[in-house]
N, C-alpha and C positions, 0 to 999 in steps of 0.2 A: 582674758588672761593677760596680765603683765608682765612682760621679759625684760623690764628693767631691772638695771643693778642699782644697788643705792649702797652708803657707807654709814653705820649706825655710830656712831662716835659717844653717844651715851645713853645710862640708862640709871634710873633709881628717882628719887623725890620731883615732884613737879617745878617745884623755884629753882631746884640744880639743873633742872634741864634748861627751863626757858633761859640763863644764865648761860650756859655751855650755848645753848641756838645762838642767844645774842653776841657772842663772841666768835663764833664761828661765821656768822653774817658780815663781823670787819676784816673775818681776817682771809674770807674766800668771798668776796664782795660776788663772782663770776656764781657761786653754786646755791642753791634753793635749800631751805631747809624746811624740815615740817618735826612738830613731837607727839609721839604716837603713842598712846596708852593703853596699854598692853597689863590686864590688872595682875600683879600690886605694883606695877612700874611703868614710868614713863621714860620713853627713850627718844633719841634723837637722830633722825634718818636723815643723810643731806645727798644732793643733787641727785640723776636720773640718767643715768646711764645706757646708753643701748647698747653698747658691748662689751663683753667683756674687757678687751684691751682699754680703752678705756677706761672705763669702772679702775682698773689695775694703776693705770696712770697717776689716774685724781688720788687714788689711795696709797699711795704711797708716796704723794704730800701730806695728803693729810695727814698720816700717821705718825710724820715728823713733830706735830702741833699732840695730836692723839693717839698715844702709844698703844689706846688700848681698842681703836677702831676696828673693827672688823666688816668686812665687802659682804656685803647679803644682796639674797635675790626674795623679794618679798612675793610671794605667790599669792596675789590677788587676781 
């Protein structure tokens, strides 16, 4: 069971994603990113959160950059 938070900042065609990764890799040098294919869409999960305050912190930088991010908890 994983209780990490993660922040999905994209999702749709595979070159707009690794495109959106790649740009989100200069501009949060500090957070990990991975793109998750979820079919018919690939989305884009970054960094690993253990709590939620946290998770809330980071996201709401990010969200400055990506309006349309949203904080999820992937149940793996």
């Amino acid at each position: 069971m994983n209780d990490r938070y993660k922040v999905q900042i994209f999702y749709g065609s595979n070159e707009e994603a690794k495109k959106t990764l790649s740009q989100f890799k200069k501009e949060f040098r500090q957070l990990d990113g991975t793109i998750v294919y979820t079919d018919p869409t690939f989305k884009v999960w970054v960094g690993t959160f253990k709590t939620r305050i946290e998770a809330e912190r980071n996201y709401k930088e990010i969200l400055k950059k990506y309006p349309n991010a949203l904080l999820i908890r992937p149940n793996k």
